[in-house]
N, C-alpha and C positions, 0 to 999 in steps of 0.2 A: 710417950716418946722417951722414956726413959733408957731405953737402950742406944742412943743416938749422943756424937758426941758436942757436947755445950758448943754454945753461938760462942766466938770470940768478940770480945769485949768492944763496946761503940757506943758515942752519945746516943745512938738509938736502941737503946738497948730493952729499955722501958715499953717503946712501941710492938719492939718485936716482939716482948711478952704478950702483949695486949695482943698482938695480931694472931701469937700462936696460939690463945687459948680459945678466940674467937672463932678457928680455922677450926679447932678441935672441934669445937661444940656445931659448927654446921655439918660438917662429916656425922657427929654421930645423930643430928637429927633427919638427915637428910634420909638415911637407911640406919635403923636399929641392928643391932648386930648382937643375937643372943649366946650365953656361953655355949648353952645344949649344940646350938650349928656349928660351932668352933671345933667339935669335940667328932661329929657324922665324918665316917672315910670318902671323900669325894664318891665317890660307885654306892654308895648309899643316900647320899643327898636327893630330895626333889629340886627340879630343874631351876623353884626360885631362890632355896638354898642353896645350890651353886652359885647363879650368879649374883645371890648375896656374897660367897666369899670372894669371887672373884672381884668385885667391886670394892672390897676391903682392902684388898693385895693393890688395887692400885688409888684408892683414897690415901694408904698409909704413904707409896712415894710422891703422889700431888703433894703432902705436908709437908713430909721430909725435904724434898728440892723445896719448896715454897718458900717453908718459915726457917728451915736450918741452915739452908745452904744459899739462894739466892739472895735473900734478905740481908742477912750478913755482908753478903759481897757487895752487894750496891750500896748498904750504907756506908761499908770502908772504902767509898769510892774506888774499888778495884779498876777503873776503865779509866785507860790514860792516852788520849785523845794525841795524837802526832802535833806539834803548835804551829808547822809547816804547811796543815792540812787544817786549817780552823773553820770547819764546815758542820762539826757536830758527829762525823760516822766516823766508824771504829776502822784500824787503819794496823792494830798490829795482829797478826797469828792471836792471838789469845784473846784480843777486843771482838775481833770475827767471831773466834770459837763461843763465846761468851753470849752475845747478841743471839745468835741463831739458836746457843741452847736454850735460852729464856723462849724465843720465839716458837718453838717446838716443844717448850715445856706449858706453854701459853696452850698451845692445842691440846695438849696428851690431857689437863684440866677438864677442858672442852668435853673430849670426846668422852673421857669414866663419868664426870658429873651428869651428863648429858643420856649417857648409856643406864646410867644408874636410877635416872628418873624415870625413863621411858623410850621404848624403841623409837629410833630417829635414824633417819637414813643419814640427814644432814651430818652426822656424828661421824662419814663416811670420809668428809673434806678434813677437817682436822691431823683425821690418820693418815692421810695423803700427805699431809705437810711435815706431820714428823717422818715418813719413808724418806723424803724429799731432802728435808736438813739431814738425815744421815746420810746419804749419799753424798752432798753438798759438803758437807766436812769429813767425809772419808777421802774425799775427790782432796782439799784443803790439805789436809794432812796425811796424805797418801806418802811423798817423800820423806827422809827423817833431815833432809839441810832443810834447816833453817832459810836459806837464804831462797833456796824452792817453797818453801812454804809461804816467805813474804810476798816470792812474786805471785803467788797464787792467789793472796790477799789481797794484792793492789789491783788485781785483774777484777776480784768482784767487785771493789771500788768501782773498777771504768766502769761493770757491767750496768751499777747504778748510779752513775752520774759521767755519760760519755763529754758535758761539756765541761768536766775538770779534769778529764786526761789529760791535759799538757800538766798541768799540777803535778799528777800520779809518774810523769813519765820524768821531770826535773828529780822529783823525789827518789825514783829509781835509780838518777843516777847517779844519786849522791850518796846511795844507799849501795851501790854496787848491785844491784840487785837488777833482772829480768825480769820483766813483766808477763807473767805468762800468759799462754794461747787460751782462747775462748773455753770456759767446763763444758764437758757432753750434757747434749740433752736431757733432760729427770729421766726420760726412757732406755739412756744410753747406760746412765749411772744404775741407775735400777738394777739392770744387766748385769752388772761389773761388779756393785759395793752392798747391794742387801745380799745378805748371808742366805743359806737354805737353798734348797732345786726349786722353791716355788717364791721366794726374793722378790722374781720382776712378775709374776703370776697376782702375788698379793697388791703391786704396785699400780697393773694392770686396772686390776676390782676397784682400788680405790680413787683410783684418777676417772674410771670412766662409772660410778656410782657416787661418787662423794662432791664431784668438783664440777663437774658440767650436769645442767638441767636436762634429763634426758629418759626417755625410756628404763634406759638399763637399771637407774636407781633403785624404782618401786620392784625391779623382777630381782634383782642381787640379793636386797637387804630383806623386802616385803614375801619374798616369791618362794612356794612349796616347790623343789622341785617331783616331789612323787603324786602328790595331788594336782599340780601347775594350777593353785591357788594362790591369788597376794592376799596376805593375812596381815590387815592392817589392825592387828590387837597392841595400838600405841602402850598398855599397861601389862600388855605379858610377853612372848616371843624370850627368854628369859634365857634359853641356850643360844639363840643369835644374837640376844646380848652381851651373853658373857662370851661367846665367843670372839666380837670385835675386840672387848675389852681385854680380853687376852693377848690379842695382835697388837693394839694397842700398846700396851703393858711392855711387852717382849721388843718392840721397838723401839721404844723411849730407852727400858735396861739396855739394852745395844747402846745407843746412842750414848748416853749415862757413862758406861764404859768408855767411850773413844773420848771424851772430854774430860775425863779425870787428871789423868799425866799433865795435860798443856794446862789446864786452871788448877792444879794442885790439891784437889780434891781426894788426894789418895785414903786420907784417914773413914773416908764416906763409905771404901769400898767393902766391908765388911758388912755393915748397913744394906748395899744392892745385891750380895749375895744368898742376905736372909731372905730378904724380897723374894728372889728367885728360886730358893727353896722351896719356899711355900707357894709359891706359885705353881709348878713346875705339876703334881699331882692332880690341881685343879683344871690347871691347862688339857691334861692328858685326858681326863675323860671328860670335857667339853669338849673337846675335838670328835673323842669317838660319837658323842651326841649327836654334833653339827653336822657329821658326817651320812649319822644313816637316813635320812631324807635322801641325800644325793644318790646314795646306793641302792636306796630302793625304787629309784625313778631309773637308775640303771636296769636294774634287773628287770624292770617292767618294761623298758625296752628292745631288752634283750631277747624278752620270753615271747615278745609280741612278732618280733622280725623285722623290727624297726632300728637303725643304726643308736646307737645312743648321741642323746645331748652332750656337746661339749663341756658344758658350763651346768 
């Protein structure tokens, strides 16, 4: 982590050592990571060499947010609680922003450790939750007032705790502040705030394979579509591994982004565009990978006179 810039100074400062080299040492036991695979052009890797690197690219920001960035901030007690609202939940633009990036940074954890040990469908709810909090705080911080942005705050307050909005609505008015109107739907936002033509597509996969017990699961994450075989090989499947873990990855750095400016993290940013660098090639041909199963259950439908599958 040498390239990363020093924790600012705290009586815990000693812990955070301890915890950073602790965090080190499970990442590198967790998957070995040899020079020789560092050095293979992505389009020359075998498929568990890829999702060896692609698992690297995002063990290295689990660290980074974990031990660099979050650790620091909670120990300087950065969250400063309204004294108006003495209930425990965070109550300004930035206590929001902050809460929900830990809480999606809690999944994105999840889902690379989880993908990195062994195909898991489960690893599917996680990445729903980070799609989820970006939308959720692009929704937040969609206007640049301040004073839209508090009411926007106080709204997810009522949204979780409707028997303290007389509280939220006193506070409103003493804040001058609006309370605003109900957030859209996670389907609505999807729609609107994930980036890309396929945004609410991706949103789609992981709400109805990750988060509800259902069919769809095993045939999403499990399922050939050119053979329409579930291949439950929990220790290989190694390009729909690193394929999640790319989506994974690519959403977290999104989200990364929109929370830097409001928590001040700008010195970090230099740091998520290395990330993104190297990611960016590994990405490119796991996708082509991920992809030709799908195209070849196209074209076998095609050839046969059968309409092809949507999915």
């Amino acid at each position: 982590m040498s390239d990363n810039p020093a924790a600012p100074a705290s009586p815990f400062a000693d812990l955070i050592a301890g915890i950073r080299g602790w965090l080190g040492k499970q990442i590198d036991q967790l998957l070995p990571y040899p020079l020789m695979t560092r050095q293979i052009p992505p389009a020359s890797m075998t498929d568990e060499q890829l999702h060896e690197a692609i698992y690297r690219v995002g063990a290295e920001l689990v660290d980074n947010i974990s031990v660099h960035v979050l650790m620091p901030t909670y120990a300087n007690n950065e969250i400063n609680p309204d004294p108006r609202f003495p209930r425990g939940m965070p109550t300004t633009v930035r206590d929001h922003t902050l809460t929900m990036f830990t809480s999606a940074h809690d999944s994105f954890g999840l889902s690379v450790i989880g993908l990195g040990k062994h195909a898991t469908a489960a690893a599917l709810g996680p990445i729903s939750n980070i799609a989820e909090t970006l939308t959720l705080t692009r929704w937040l911080l969609e206007h640049p007032s301040e004073a839209d942005r508090q009411g926007r705050a106080f709204r997810l307050m009522a949204e979780s705790a409707v028997l303290m909005e007389r509280n939220l609505h006193a506070m409103a008015q003493q804040d001058q502040v609006t309370i605003a109107s109900t957030p859209p739907s996670a389907s609505q936002r999807a729609a609107q705030f994930l980036s890309g033509s396929d945004g609410y597509f991706l949103y789609a996969l992981t709400s109805a394979g990750g988060v509800h017990p259902a069919a769809q699961r095993a045939v999403l994450f499990y399922g050939n579509p050119s053979t329409r075989i579930m291949d439950f090989d929990f220790k290989g499947m190694h390009v729909v591994r690193a394929f999640w873990i790319t989506r994974s990855i690519e959403l977290h750095l999104e989200l990364c982004r929109i929370v830097v400016p409001v928590l001040g993290w700008q010195r970090w940013e230099p740091a998520l565009d290395k990330l993104a660098r190297k990611l960016r090639p590994l990405a490119e041909e796991t996708q082509r990978r991920f992809a030709q199963p799908h195209l070849q259950a196209w074209k076998l439908r095609v050839a046969s006179g059968r309409a092809p599958d949507i999915v």
